[in-house]
C-alpha positions as CSV (number, residue, x, y, z in Angstrom):
1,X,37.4,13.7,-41.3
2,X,36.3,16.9,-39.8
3,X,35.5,17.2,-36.2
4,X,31.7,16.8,-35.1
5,X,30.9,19.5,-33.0
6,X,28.6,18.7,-30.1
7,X,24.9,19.5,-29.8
8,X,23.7,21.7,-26.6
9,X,22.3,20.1,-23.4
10,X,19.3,22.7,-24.4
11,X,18.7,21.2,-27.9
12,X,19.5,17.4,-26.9
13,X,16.2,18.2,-24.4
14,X,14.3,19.3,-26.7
15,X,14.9,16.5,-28.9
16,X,13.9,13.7,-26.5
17,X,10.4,16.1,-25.9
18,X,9.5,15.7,-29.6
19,X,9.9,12.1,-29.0
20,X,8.1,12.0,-25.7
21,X,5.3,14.2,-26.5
22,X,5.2,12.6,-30.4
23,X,4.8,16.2,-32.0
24,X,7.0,19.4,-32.7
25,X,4.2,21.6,-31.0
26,X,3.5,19.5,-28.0
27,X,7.1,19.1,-26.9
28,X,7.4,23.2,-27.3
29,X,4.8,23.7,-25.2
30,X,6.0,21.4,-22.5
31,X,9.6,23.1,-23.1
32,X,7.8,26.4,-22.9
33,X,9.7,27.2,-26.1
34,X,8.2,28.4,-29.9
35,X,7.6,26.0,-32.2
36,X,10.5,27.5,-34.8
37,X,12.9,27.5,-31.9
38,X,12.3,23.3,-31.5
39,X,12.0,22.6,-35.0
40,X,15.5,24.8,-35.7
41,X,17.2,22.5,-32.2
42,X,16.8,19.2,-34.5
43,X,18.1,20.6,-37.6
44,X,21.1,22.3,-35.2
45,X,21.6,18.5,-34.0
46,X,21.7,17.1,-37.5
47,X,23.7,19.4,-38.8
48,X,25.8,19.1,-36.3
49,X,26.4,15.3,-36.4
50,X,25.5,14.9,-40.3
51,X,22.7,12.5,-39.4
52,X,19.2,12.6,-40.0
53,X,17.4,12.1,-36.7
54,X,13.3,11.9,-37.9
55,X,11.9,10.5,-41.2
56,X,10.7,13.0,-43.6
57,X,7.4,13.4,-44.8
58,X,5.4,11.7,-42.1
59,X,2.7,13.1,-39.9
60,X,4.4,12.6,-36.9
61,X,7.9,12.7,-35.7
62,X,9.2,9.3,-36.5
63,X,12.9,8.4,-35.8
64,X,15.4,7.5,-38.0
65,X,17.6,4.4,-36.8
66,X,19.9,7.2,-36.2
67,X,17.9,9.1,-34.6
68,X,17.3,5.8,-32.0
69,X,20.5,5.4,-31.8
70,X,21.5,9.2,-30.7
71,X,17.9,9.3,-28.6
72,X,20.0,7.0,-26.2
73,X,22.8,9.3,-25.7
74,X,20.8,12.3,-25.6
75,X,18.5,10.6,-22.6
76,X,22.2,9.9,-20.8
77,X,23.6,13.2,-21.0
78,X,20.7,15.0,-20.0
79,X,20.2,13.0,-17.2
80,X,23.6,13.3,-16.0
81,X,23.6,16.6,-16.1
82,X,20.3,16.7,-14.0
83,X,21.7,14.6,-11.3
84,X,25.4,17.0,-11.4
85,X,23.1,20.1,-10.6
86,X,20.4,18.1,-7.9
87,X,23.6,16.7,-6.0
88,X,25.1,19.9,-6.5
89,X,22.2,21.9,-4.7
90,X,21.7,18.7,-2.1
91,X,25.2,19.5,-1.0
92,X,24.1,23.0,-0.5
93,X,20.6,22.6,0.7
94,X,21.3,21.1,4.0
95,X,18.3,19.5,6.5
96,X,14.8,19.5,4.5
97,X,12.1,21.4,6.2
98,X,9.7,18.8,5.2
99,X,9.7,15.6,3.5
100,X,6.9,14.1,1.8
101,X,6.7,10.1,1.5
102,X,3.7,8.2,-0.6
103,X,3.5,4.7,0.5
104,X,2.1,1.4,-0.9
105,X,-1.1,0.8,0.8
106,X,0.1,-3.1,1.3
107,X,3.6,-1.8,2.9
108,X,3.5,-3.3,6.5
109,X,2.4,-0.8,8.9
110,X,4.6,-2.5,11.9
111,X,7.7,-1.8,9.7
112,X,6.7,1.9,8.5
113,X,5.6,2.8,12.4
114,X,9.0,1.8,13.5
115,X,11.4,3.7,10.4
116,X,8.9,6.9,10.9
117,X,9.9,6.7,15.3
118,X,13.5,6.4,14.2
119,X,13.3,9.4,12.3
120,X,11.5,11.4,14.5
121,X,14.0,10.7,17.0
122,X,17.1,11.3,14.6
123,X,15.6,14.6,13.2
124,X,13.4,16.0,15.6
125,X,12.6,19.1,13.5
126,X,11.7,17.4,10.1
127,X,7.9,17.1,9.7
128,X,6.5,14.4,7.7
129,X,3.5,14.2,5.5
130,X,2.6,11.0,4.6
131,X,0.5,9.7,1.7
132,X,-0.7,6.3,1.7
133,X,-2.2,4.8,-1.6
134,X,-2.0,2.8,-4.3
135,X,1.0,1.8,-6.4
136,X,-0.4,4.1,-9.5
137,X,-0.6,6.8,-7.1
138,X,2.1,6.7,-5.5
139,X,4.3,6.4,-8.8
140,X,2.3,9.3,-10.1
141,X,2.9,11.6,-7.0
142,X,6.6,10.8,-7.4
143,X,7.1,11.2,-10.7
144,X,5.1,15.1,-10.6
145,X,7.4,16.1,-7.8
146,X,4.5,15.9,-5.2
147,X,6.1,13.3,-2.9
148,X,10.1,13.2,-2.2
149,X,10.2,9.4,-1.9
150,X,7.7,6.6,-2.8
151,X,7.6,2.9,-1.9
152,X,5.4,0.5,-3.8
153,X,5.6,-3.0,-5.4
154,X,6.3,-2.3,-9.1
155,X,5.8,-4.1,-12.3
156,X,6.8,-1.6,-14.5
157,X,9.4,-0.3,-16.8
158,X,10.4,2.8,-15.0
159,X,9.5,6.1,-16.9
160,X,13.0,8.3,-17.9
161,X,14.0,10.5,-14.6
162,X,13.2,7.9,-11.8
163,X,15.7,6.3,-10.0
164,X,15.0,2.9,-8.3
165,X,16.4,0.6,-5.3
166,X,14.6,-2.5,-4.8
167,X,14.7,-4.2,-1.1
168,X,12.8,-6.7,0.4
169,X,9.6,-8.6,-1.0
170,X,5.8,-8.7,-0.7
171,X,3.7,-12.2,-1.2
172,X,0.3,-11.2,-2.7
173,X,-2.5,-13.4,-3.0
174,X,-6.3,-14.1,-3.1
175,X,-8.4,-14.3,-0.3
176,X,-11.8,-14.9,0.6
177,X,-14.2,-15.6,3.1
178,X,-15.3,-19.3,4.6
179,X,-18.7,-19.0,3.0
180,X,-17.9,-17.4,-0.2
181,X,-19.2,-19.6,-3.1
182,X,-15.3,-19.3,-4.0
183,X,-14.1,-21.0,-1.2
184,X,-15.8,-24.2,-2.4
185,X,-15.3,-24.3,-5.6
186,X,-13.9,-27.5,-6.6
187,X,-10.2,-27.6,-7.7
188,X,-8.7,-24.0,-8.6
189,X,-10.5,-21.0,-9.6
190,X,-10.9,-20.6,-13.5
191,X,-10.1,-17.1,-14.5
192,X,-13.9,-17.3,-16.2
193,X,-15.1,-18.0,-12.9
194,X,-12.9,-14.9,-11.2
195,X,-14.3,-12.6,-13.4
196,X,-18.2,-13.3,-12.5
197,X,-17.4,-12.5,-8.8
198,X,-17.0,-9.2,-7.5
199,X,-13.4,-8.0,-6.3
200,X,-12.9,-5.9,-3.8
201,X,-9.7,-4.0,-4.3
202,X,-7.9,-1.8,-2.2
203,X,-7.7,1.9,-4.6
204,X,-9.8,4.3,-4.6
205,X,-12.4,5.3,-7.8
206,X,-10.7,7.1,-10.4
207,X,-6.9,6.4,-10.2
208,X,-4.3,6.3,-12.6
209,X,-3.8,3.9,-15.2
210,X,-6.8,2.3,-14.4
211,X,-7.0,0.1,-17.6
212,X,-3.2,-1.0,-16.5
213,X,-3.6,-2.4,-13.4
214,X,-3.4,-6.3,-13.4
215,X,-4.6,-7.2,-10.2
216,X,-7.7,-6.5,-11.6
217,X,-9.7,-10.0,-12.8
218,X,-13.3,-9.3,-12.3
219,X,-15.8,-7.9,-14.4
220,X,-17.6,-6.3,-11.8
221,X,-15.2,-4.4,-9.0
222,X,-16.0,-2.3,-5.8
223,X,-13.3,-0.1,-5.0
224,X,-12.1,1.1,-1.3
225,X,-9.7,3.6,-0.4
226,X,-8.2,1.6,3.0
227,X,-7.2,-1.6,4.7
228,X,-9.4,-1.7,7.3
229,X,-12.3,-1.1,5.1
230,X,-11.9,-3.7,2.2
231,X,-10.9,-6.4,4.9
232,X,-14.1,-6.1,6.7
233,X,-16.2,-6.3,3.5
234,X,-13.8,-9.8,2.9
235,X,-14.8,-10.8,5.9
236,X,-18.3,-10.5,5.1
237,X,-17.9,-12.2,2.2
238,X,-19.2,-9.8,-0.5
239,X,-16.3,-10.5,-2.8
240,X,-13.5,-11.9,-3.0
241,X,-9.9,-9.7,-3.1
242,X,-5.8,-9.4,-3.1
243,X,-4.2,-9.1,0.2
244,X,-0.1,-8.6,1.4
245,X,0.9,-12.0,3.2
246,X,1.5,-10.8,6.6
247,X,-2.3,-9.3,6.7
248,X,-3.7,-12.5,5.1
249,X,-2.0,-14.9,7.0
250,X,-3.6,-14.1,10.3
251,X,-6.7,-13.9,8.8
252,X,-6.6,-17.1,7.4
253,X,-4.7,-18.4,11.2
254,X,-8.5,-17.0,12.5
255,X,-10.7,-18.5,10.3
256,X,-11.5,-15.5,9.0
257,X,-10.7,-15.7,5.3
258,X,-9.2,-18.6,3.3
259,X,-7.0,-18.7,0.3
260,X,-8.5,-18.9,-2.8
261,X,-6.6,-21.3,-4.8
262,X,-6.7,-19.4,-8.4
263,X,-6.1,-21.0,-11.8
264,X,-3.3,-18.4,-12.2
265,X,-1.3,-15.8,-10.1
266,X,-1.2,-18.0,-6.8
267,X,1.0,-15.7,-4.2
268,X,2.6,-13.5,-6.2
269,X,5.9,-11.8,-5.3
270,X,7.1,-8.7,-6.3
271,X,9.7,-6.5,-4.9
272,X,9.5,-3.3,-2.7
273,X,11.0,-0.5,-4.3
274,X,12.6,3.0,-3.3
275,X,12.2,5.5,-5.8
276,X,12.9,9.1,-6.3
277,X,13.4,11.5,-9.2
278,X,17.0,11.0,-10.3
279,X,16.6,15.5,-10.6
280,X,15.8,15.6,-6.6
281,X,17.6,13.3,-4.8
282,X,16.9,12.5,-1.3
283,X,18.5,14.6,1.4
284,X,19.9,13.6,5.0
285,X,16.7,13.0,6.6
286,X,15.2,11.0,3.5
287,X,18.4,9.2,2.9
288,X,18.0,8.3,6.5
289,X,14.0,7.4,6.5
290,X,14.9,5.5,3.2
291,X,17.3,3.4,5.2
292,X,15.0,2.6,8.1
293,X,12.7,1.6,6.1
294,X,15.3,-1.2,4.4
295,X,16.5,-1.9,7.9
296,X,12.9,-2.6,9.8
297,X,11.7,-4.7,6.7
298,X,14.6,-6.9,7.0
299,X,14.4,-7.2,10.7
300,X,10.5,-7.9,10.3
301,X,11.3,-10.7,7.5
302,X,14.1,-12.3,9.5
């Protein structure tokens, strides 16, 4: 049998964009490459390994079980070789001038104050520009480069180039005030009955992946960009809403708000996770803040 010669990082890339972007022309545009030059890169490939990678004579590019198959490998390779050249350039890149960190809006402050003090004190000349938001957000500012390091509670499957550390847990659950009508509803909260109340939910108007986000029950929503904010209109009792365990519990210690015992999703726990883009690696003072952060969680849940 002859030998199968081997396909080119360049083409395998190009490949995985027509499947990505679902179209020859979108993924040249996002290659910033001509249309012939992507179409001729598949045939290359199939030539190469005698296999047929898209079914013919559909509208859009629809893969072969070969083509799956090979799609697998050609995710691999390309990301190794991503990772070879961002360690590559960490190891030559020294100190960063600046590091950039979006943060779940939930992650306790106590435990953030205390891993940003040890950095300041390890690397002095670093600056820091923090972003504080919700878990779309903070995904999304991660995944276009905008942030170096993002921290949420994720439910997701995560999207090709992100690499991911989990550590720790957050306890999520409803809350609402003494004299909501929620609070004496008898027996838990039917999800019909959820939906009828207004939520107040900590994420500003207009985020990504609106439609996506499951912490969202009710029909009618007000949206706040901040802590401090949504908890006071809890308080109040204009709606009901989600909060992190270590902010409900004292709230609910003062009287203040109650749990709302919920037909479904009582105190839900997800994990915190790390993430970065598997092309950008952290350098020493992100590898350092990222392991603060690890550390003063742990400490704080102890």
């Amino acid at each position: 049998m002859d030998k199968v010669s081997q396909p080119s990082l360049d083409h395998l890339r190009m490949f995985a964009a027509v499947v990505d972007c679902g179209s020859f022309s979108a993924a040249a545009r996002q290659m910033e490459k001509s249309q012939p030059a992507v179409s001729y890169a598949i045939t290359a490939i199939e030539a190469q390994l005698g296999l047929t990678l898209f079914e013919r004579g559909k509208r859009r590019p629809v893969l072969t079980p070969a083509g799956l198959a090979i799609l697998s490998y050609a995710r691999r390779l390309c990301q190794m070789a991503d990772e070879l050249a961002a360690n590559a350039a960490s190891l030559t890149a020294g100190l960063e001038g600046n590091l950039v960190l979006a943060i779940d809006t939930f992650f306790p402050s106590a435990a953030l104050g205390a891993a940003l003090e040890n950095l300041a004190k390890a690397f002095p000349s670093v600056s820091v520009d923090l972003r504080v938001s919700s878990r779309e957000v903070v995904l999304a500012q991660v995944m276009d480069g905008a942030a170096g390091l993002g921290v949420s509670a994720f439910d997701i499957a995560w999207p090709a180039g992100l690499e991911a550390q989990d550590f720790g847990v957050v306890q999520i659950f409803g809350v609402v005030a003494p004299g909501h009508p929620l609070a004496h509803h008898a027996g838990p909260v039917p999800t019909m009955v959820l939906r009828d109340s207004l939520q107040i939910t900590n994420r500003a108007v207009g985020s990504a992946d609106e439609a996506r986000d499951i912490s969202i029950n009710s029909a009618l929503i007000w949206r706040v960009n901040g802590l401090d904010a949504q908890m006071e209109l809890l308080r109040r009792g204009i709606g009901w809403g989600y909060l992190p365990s270590h902010l409900a519990d004292p709230e609910i210690t003062a009287g203040r708000l109650v749990e709302l015992t919920s037909a479904s999703r009582q105190r839900g726990i997800q994990p915190w996770s790390l993430i970065y883009r598997a092309a950008k690696p952290p350098g020493p003072a992100a590898r350092h803040l990222a392991q603060c952060l690890r550390d003063e969680l742990a400490h704080q849940e102890s």
